[in-house]
C-alpha positions, 0 to 999 in steps of 0.5 A: 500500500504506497501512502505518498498522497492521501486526499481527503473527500467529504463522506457527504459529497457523492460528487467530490468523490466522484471528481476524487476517485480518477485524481491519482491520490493513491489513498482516498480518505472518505471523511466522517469527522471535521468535513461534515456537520453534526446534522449530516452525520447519518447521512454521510455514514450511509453514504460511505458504506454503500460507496464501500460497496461498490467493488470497482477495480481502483488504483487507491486505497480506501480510508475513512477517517471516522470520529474520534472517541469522544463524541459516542460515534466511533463504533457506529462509524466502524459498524457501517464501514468496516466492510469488504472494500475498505483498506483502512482507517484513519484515527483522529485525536488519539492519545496514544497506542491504547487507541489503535489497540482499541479500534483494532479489538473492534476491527477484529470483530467486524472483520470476521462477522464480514467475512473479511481477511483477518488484520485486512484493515490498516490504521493510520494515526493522527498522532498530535491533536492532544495535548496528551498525545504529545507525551505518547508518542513513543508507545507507538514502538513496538508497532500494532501490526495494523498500524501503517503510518502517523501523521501529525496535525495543528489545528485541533492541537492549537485550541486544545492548548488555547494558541492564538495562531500556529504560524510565524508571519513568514508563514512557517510553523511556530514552536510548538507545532514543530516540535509535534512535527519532529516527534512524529517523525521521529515516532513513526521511524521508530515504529518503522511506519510511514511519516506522513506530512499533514495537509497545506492549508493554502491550496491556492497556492501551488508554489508554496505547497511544492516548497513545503514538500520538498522539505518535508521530504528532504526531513524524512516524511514519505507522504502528505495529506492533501485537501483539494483535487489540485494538490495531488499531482505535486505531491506525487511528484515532490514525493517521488523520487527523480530520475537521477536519484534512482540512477544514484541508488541503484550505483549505490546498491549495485557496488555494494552487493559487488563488495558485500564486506565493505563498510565503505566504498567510494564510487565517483571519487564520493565516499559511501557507508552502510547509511547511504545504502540503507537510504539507497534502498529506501529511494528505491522502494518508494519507487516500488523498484528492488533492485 
């Protein structure tokens, strides 16, 4: 499951998912929780569940964002959407490890009342919407074997702190919500999931976006969450690796295997240690290439 793009769609919109679906985001994120008022709530459940049932071939994945434990909804959401079609879920306002294990106890009983594949179903983690969630981030290590990836977010996590704001007047985040930023990332790698970058709130603005993926790339973050149809495509392309890149690994990779006991090797009169190799493969991998 490549989790490079992941579009969010209103679970209450048959047309914007329709417009999403041929996109090119490899994940799709139906949407039960922010995107949808109170009043529509049932309606935007329906919804989901009979779009679930419609068994297309797809080249997405699909995720539904469900809400979050406080409210009493959770366990509806689950109940009308864990069903053949659906590939994971993304848990909002989680407070910690304690609450992957709680949807997964609830996706093991659904999955096989379904007749789903057991584990079939992957999580995903908005990982710094409390203030709680911020002191829990390494119990995500060891990893739930349905957890797929974290992903961080400001806006929840700023009024439950009572911010103000959560940027800097040129624009870039301030302290606090980098600091949620770095420990996410350092949380996800250490569980061995994906880092997936949150949303850019400005989808007019194209240049800004692609800046802003290529750091957080060039930081370690394998994916970004997109809000509009238009942000997909510079997404993918910021979070793909160039062509060059993949020429360097694959030299990379290729001299190490001709020298399997070398810690070092230099290649072009540039020096190489196990470090660049293990980033070689990473490069590769999110190619979807094994050399």
């Amino acid at each position: 499951m490549r989790l490079r793009s992941l579009l969010f769609v209103p679970g209450d919109s048959e047309r914007k998912f329709a417009k999403a679906r041929d996109i090119g985001a490899d994940v799709l994120i139906l949407d039960l929780e922010d995107a949808v008022a109170p009043s529509m709530k049932d309606a935007a459940r329906a919804q989901v569940s009979a779009l679930l049932d419609d068994r297309s071939p797809r080249d997405w994945a699909f995720f539904v964002r469900v809400n979050p434990f406080d409210t009493g909804l959770t366990d509806d959401d689950l109940a009308a959407v864990v069903k053949p079609g659906l590939d994971g879920l993304l848990i909002p306002k989680a407070n910690g490890a304690h609450d992957v294990v709680r949807i997964a106890e609830t996706l093991d009983r659904l999955e096989a009342a379904n007749g789903m594949e057991a584990g079939s179903v992957r999580i995903a983690v908005v990982a710094t919407e409390t203030p709680l969630a911020m002191f829990n981030l390494g119990s995500y290590t060891p990893a739930h074997p349905r957890l797929a990836a974290l992903t961080w977010g400001a806006e929840d996590l700023a009024a439950a702190i009572g911010a103000t704001g959560n940027k800097e007047e040129d624009g870039h985040w301030t302290d606090p919500y980098r600091l949620a930023r770095s420990l996410c990332l350092y949380a996800a790698a250490s569980a061995g999931v994906a880092p997936v970058d949150t949303l850019y709130a400005n989808f007019r603005d194209p240049e800004g976006l692609e800046a802003d993926c290529r750091r957080a790339r060039r930081d370690g973050f394998t994916g970004r969450i997109a809000i509009h149809p238009d942000q997909v495509a510079t997404i993918n392309r910021c979070f793909s690796p160039s062509d060059e890149e993949l020429a360097e690994a694959r030299k990379i990779v290729a001299a190490f295997a001709a020298q399997p006991d070398a810690g070092t090797l230099g290649i072009d009169g540039k020096m190489y240690d196990i470090p660049h190799l293990k980033a070689a493969h990473r490069t590769l991998a999110a190619a979807g290439d094994t050399a």
